[in-house]
C-alpha positions as CSV (number, residue, x, y, z in Angstrom):
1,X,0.0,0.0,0.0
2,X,2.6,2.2,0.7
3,X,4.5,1.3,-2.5
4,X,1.2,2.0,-4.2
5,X,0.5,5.7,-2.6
6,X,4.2,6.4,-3.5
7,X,3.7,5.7,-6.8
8,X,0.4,7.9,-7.3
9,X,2.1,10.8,-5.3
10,X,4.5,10.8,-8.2
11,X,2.5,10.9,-10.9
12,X,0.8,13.6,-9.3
13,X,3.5,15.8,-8.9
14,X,5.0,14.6,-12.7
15,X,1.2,15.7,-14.1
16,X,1.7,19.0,-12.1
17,X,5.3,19.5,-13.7
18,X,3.5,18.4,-17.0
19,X,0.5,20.8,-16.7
20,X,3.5,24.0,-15.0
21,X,5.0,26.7,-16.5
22,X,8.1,26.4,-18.5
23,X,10.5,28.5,-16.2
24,X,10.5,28.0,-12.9
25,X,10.2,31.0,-10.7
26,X,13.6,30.7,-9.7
27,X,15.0,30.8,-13.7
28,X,12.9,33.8,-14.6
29,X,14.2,36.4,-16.1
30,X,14.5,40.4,-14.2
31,X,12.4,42.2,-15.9
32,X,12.5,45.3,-14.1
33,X,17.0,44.8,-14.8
34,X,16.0,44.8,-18.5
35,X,13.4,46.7,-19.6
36,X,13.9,50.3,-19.4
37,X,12.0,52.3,-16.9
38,X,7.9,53.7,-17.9
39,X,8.8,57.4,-19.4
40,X,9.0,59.9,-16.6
41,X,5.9,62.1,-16.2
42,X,6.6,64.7,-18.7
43,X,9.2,63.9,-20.7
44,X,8.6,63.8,-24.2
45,X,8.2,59.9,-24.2
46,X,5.2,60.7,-22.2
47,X,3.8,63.5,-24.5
48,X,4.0,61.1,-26.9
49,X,1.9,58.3,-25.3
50,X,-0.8,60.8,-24.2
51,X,-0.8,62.2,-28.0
52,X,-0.9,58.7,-29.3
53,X,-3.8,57.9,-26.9
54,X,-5.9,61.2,-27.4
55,X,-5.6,60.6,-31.8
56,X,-6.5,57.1,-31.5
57,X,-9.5,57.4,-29.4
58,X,-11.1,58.6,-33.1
59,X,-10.7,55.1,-34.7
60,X,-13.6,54.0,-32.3
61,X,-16.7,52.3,-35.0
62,X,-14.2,51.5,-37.2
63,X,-12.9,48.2,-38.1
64,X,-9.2,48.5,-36.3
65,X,-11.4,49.1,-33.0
66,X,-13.4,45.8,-33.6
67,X,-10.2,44.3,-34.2
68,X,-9.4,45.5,-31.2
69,X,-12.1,44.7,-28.8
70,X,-11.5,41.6,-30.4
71,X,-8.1,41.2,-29.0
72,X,-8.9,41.6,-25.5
73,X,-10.3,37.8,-25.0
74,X,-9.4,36.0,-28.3
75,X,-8.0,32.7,-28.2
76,X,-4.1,32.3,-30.0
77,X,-5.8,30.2,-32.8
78,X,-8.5,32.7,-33.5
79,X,-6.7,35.6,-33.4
80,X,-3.4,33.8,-35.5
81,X,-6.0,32.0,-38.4
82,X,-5.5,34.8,-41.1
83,X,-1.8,34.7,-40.8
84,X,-1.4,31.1,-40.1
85,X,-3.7,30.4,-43.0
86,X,-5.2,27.3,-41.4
87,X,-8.3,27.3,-38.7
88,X,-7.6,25.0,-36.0
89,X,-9.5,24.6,-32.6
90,X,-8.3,23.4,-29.3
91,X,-10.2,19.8,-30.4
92,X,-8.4,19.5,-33.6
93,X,-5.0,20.6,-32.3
94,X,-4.9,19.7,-28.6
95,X,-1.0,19.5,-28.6
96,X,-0.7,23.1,-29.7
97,X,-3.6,24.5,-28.3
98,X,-1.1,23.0,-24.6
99,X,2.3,24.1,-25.9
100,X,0.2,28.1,-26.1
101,X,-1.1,27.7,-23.5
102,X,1.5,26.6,-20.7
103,X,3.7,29.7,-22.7
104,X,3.1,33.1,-20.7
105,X,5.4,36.1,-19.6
106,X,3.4,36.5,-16.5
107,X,5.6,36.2,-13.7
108,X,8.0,38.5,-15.4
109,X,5.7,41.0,-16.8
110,X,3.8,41.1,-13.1
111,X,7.3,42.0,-11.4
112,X,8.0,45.0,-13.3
113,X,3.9,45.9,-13.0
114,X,4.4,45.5,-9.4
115,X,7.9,47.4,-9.4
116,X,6.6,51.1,-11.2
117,X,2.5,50.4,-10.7
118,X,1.9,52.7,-14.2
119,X,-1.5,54.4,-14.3
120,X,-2.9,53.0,-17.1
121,X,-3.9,56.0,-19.8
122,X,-7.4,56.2,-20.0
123,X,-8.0,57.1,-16.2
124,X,-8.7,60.6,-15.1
125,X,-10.5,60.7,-18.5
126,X,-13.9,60.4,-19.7
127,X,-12.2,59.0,-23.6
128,X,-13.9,55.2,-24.5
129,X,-11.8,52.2,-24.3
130,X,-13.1,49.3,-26.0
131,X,-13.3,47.0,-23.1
132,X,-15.0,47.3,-20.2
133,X,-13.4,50.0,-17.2
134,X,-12.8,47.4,-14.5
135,X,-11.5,48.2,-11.1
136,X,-9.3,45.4,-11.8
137,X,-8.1,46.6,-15.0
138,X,-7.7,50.1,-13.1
139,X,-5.6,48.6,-10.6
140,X,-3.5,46.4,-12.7
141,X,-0.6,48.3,-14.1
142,X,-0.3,49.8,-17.5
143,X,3.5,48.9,-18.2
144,X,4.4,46.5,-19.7
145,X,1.6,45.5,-21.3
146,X,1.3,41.6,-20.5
147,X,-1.1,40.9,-23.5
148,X,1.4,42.7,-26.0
149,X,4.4,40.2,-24.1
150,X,2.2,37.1,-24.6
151,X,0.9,37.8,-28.1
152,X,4.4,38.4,-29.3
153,X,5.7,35.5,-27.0
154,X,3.1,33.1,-28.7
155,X,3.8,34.5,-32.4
156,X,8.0,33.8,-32.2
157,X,6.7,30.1,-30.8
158,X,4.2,30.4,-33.8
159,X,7.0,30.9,-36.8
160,X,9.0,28.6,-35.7
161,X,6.8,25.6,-36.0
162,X,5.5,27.1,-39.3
163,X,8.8,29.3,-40.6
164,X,6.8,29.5,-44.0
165,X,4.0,31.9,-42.8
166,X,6.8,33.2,-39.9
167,X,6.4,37.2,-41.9
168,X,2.5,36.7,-41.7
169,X,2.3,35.8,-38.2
170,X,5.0,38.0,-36.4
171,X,2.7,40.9,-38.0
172,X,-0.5,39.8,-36.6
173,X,1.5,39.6,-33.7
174,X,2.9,43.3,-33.7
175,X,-0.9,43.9,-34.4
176,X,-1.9,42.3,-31.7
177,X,0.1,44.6,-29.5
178,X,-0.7,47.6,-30.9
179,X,-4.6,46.4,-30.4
180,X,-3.6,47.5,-26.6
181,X,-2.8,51.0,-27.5
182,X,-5.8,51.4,-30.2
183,X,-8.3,49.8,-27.3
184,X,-6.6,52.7,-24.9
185,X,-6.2,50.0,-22.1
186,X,-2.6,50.3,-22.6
187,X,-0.1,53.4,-23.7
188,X,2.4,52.7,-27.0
189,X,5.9,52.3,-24.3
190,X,3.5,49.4,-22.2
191,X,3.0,47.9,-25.6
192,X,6.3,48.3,-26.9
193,X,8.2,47.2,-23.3
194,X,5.5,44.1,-23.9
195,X,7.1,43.0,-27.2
196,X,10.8,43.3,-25.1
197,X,9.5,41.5,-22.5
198,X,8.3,38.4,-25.4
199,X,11.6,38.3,-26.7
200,X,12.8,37.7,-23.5
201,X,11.3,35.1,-22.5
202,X,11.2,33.4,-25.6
203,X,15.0,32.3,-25.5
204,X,14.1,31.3,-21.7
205,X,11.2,28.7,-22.2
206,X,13.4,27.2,-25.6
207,X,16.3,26.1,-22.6
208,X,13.1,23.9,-21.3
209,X,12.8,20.2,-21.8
210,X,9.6,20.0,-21.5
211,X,9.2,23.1,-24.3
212,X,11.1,21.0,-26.2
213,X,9.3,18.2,-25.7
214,X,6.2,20.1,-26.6
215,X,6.9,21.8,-29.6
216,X,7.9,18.4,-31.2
217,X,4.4,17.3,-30.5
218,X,3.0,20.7,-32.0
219,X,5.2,19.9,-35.2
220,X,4.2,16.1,-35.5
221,X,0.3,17.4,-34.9
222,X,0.1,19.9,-37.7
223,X,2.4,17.6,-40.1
224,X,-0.6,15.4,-39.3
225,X,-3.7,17.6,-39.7
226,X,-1.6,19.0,-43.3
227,X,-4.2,19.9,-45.7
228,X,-7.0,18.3,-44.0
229,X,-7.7,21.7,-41.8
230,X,-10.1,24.0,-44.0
231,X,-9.2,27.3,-44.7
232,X,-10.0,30.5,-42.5
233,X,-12.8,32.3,-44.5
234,X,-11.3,34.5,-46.9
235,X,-13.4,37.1,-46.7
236,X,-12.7,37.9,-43.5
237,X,-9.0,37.7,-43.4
238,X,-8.9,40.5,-46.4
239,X,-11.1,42.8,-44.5
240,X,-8.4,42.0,-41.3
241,X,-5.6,42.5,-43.4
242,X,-6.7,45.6,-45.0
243,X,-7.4,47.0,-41.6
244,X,-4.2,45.8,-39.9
245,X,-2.2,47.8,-43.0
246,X,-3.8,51.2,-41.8
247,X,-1.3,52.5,-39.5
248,X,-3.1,54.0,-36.2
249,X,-0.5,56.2,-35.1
């Protein structure tokens, strides 16, 4: 019996390590040692943010804002279709659906959050956002942006199982960022310190096994699916693509 309990306490703890991030809080990156500091109150850094936030708060009803409020909840899959030209669901592609999911920058984007507690740019003002003006989103920092860091995070991961569409993808995922800044949840240096803080950890969860060990089974699964995954509708993914081209700043 004991023999027996031994056993299942293992494969407990080896499902938890399965199911865990990829860097263990002890191997994560300082994020407040490498990204630069917010822009001081005033500086022209900071002008720029605020003028970036007033001039964008006029692409509200248009299709960039849909994209947008879109962007706040998406899943990786939805939001990557257009540029990975291929629509795949969690059901059809449960090994990459995993590998996306156990992938986050949130223990290092949290510490900086924590370490210079940004206002985020929309309070104090009566300007629209295109998602909903939580006290939680209130109170959680505006830099770095932690959905700019995870979208760019999930796009390098992204072009590297599929190199081929790597130009399409790593846009939608610069897109995706800037979706932050367009929504006015976020100011332009959050969304740009987000991208830094992507690239940082994206050399940091390739020095994990099990990353490793996970992209292999993302590659085999879509080497499977191939050709037998339909096509994202193609209407759609010109009216995203001629949207995404407009610059909003």
């Amino acid at each position: 019996m004991l023999l027996l309990a031994a056993l299942l306490t293992l494969g407990a703890v080896g499902q938890a390590e399965d199911e865990g991030p990829y860097v263990a809080p002890d191997r994560m990156p300082d994020g407040v040692a490498i990204l630069p500091p917010p822009p001081i109150p005033g500086s022209a850094a900071a002008r720029a943010d605020r003028a970036i936030f007033d001039a964008t708060r006029s692409l509200r009803g248009t299709p960039r804002w849909r994209i947008a409020t879109e962007d706040v909840g998406n899943a990786p899959l939805d939001r990557f279709a257009c540029a990975l030209g291929v629509t795949l669901t969690p059901a059809r592609a449960p090994a990459l659906a995993r590998l996306l999911d156990r992938a986050g920058t949130g223990d290092l984007v949290n510490r900086v959050k924590a370490q210079y507690r940004t206002r985020r740019p929309y309070l104090d003002t009566d300007a629209p956002i295109c998602e909903p003006k939580t006290a939680h989103l209130a109170q959680n920092g505006d830099y770095p942006s932690g959905h700019a860091a995870n979208g760019w995070l999930e796009g390098l991961i992204l072009a590297e199982l599929m190199p081929a569409r790597a130009t399409a993808i790593l846009a939608r995922a610069r897109a995706y960022g800037e979706s932050r800044a367009v929504c006015g949840a976020h100011s332009l240096s959050a969304v740009q310190a987000g991208w830094m803080a992507g690239s940082v950890m994206f050399p940091q969860i390739n020095a994990s096994p099990a990353f490793q060990h996970d992209m292999a089974a993302a590659r085999r699964e879509l080497v499977s699916i191939g050709a037998r995954a339909g096509a994202p509708d193609s209407g759609q993914c010109q009216a995203e693509h001629a949207a995404l081209a407009a610059r909003p700043w």
